[in-house]
N, C-alpha and C positions, 0 to 999 in steps of 0.2 A: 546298310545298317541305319535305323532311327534310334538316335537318341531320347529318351523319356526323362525330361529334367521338371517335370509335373510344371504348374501352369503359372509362369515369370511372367509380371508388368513389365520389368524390364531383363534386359540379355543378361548371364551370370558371365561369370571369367571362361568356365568350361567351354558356353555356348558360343562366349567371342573368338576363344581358341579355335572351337571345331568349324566355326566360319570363316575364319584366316587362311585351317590347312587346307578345306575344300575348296577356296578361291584359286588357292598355290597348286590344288590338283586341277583345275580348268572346271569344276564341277558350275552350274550354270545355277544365279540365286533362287531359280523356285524349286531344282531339286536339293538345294539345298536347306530351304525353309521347308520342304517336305522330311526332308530327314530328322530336322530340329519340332518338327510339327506347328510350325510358325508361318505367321503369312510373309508374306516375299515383299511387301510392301514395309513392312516393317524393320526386314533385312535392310532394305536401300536405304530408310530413313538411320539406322546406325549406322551405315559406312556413311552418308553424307553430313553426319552431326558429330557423331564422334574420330573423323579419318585426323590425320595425323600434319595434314598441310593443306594448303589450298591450293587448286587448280583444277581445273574440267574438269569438269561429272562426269565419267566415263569408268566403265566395270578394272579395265587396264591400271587405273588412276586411282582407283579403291583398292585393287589389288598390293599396289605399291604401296601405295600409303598407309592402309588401315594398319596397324600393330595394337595387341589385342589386349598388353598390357598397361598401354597409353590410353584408349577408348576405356578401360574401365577404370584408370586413377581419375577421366575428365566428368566419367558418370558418376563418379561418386562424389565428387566434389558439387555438380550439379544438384545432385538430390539434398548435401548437405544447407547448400545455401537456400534450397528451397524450403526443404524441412523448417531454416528459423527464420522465415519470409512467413510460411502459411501463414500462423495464426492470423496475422495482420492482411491479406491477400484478398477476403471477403469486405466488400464495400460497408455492409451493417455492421462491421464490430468494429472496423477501422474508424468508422464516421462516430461511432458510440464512443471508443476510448479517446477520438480528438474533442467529441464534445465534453465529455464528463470531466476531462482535466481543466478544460476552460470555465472560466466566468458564463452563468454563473453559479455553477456544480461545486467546480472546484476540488473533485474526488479525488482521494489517493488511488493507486491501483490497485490496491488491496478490493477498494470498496467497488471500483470499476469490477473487478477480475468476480466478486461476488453478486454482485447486482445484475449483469448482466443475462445468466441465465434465468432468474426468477422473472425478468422483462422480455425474455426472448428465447422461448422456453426450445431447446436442441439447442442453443448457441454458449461458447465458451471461449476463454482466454484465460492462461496463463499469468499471474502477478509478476515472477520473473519475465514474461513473454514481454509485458508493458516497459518495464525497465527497460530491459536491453533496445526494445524500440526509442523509448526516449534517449537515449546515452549512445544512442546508434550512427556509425558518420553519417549515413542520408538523411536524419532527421536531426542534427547539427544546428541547422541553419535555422531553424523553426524555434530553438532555446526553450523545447517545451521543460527539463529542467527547473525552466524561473515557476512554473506552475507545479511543484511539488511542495511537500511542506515545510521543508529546510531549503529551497531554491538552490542547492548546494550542486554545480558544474560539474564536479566528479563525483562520483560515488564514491563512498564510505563502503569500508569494512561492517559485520556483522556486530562484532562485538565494540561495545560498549569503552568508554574512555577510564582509568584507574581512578580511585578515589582516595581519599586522606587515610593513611592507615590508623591514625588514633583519632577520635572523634573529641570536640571539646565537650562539656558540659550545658547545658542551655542555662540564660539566662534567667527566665520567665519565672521571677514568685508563685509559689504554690504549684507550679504546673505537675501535669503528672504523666509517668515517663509512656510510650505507646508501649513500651513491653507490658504494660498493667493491663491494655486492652485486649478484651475476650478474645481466644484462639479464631470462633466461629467467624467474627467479622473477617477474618483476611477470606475463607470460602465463598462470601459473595454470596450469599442466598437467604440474608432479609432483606430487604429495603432501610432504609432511614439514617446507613451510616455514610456520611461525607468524608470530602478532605477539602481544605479552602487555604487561600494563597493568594498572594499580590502580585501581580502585572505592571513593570512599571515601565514607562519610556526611555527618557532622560533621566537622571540620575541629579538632575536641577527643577523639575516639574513639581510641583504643590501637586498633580494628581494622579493616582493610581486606580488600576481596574482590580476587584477585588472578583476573583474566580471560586466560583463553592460546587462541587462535582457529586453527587450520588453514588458511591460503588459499584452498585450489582447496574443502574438505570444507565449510567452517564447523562440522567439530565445533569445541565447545567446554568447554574447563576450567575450572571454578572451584574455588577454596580461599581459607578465611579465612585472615589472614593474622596479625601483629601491626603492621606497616610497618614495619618491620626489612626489611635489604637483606639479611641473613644468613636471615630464615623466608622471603622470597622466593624464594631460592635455594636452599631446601631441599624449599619446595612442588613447585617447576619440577621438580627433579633426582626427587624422587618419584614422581610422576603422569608425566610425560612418560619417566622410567628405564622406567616398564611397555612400552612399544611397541619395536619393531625399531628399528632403525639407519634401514630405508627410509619411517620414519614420524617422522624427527626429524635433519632436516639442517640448518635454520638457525631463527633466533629473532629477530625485527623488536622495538625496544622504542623507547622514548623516555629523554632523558638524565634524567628522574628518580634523588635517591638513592636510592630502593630496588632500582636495580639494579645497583649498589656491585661487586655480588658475581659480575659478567657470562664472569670469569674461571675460576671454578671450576663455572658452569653449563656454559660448554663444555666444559671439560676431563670433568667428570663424564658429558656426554651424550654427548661424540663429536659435537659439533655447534659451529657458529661463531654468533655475535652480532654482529648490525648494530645503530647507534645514528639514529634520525632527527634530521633536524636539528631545532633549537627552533626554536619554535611553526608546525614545520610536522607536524599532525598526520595531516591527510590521506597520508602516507607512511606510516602504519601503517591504513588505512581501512577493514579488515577488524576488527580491535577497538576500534574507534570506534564502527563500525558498531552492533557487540554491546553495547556502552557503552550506547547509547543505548535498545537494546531490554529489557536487565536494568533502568534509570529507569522503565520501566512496572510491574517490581513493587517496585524500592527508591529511591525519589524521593529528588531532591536533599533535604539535609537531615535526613534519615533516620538516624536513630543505629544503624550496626551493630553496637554493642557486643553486643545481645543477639541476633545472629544464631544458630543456630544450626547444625551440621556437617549435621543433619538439614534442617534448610529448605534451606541449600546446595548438598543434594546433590539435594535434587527439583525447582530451579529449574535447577539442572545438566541435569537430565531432561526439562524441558519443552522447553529450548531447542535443544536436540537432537533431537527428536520437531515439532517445527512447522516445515511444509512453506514453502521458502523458492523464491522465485522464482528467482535468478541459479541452481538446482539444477533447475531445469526443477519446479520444488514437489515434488522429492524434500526427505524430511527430511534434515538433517546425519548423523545415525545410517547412516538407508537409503544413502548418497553413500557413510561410510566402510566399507561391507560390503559396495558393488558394487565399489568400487574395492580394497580389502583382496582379496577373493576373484580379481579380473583377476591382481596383481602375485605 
């Protein structure tokens, strides 16, 4: 009798069974890989990989030992650790995902897991694939970890932390509430609406990093600041005075005092000012966003006092140049030059 169990990589439970009982019959292993339509070589190699203890290699000694239920819990434990080894197993992805986390990339794996195939065109990785390697015991030791955006030891849950269930009132004379702001802006399909927000150190520092974000582009601004509502409003009116009218029609903030001055940023821009309500941040979630990614080079804590216009201005540069996913892993840059050149 040949068995037809069509064409297995590796041996099924049946085909371990039916090579157990013919062992127990005295049947000899190439008529038995003739029966299973298998080479006989590849017989010897499961009784000697998956037998059930050690000692001489001998047909007598396979016979005793193989059990067919034990060889296939050890095979399948084999293929599972393999299965979440592969992605990482190839030398080019492995050397791409250690470089790109490092200095001086510094990519999430988001942007890793994206970028990859458009630079190496058949190759691919998993975003969870990256995680679980970094968080993984064999790469422990390496604390790749400190090179994510939150440098954060353990991993975090999916969801997000609760917030104040009644929100207070904003401060800010005359402001006006973001509920007034047109529906279309949260869509993200013109250019020219921002959101802008303060970065600060110390909580004793005379200086802040004032962040100003594009929606649909994620270019980004930076300028030191003094946290003065009045240098805030001179920063904005300067850097953002450089671009057209169709590159600057509204401003998202928060009722922080530094933005005291929200009156004469419109007037001077030709542009309107929306206020979020407190502590609802996520209404401005495009510079939170960037909030959190500039924490990978200026940690909470961090005294800006001795920043300086030059550091500023080539962290301005990187963040602008690293390929972000919600852009298809177009840079911010690349984004505002496809889009600049369409309009």
């Amino acid at each position: 009798m040949v068995i037809n169990l069509g064409k297995f990589k590796h041996l099924s439970l049946q085909e371990r069974e039916f090579l157990f009982g013919s062992l127990k019959e005295g049947l000899k292993i190439r008529e038995i890989a003739r029966r299973l339509g298998r080479d006989h070589s590849g017989l010897l190699y499961e009784l000697k990989k998956n037998k059930a203890g050690k000692g001489k290699r001998s047909h007598e000694y396979f016979n005793a030992e193989y059990i067919p239920c034990i060889a296939q819990e050890k095979a399948d434990k084999r293929a599972l650790k393999q299965r979440r080894k592969a992605p990482l197993k190839e030398p080019l992805i492995f050397l791409y995902v250690r470089v790109h986390l490092r200095e001086p990339f510094c990519w999430t794996p988001e942007q890793i897991s994206g970028t990859l195939p458009l630079e190496h065109k058949g190759k691919s990785i998993n975003t969870e694939t990256i995680y679980q390697y970094i968080y993984s015991k064999n790469a422990r030791r390496y604390q790749l970890w400190t090179l994510l955006t939150h440098s954060r030891k353990k991993r975090m849950k999916q969801l997000g932390r609760s917030v104040h269930s009644e929100a207070k009132k904003g401060k800010i004379l005359f402001s006006v509430s973001i509920e007034k702001r047109p529906k279309y802006i949260q869509r993200r399909r013109q250019i020219g609406h921002w959101e802008t927000d303060n970065v600060i150190g110390k909580q004793t520092d005379d200086t802040a990093l004032s962040v100003t974000v594009e929606r649909v582009t994620r270019y980004t601004i930076l300028s030191l600041t003094n946290r003065s509502a009045k240098e805030k409003a001179d920063k904005l009116i300067d850097r953002l005075g450089q671009y057209s009218l169709n590159f600057r029609r509204t401003i998202t903030t928060d009722n922080g005092s530094e933005n005291s001055y929200h009156q004469q940023i419109s007037d001077s821009l030709s542009l309107k000012m929306y206020f979020c309500h407190a502590y609802h941040s996520w209404e401005k979630g495009t510079v939170e966003n960037m909030n959190g990614r500039i924490r990978r080079y200026i940690p909470k804590g961090l005294s800006l006092n001795h920043l300086t216009d030059q550091q500023v201005s080539s962290l301005e540069e990187k963040l602008n140049s690293t390929p972000r996913k919600c852009l298809g892993y177009l840079t911010p840059k690349q984004k505002l030059d496809i889009l600049l050149k369409s309009t």
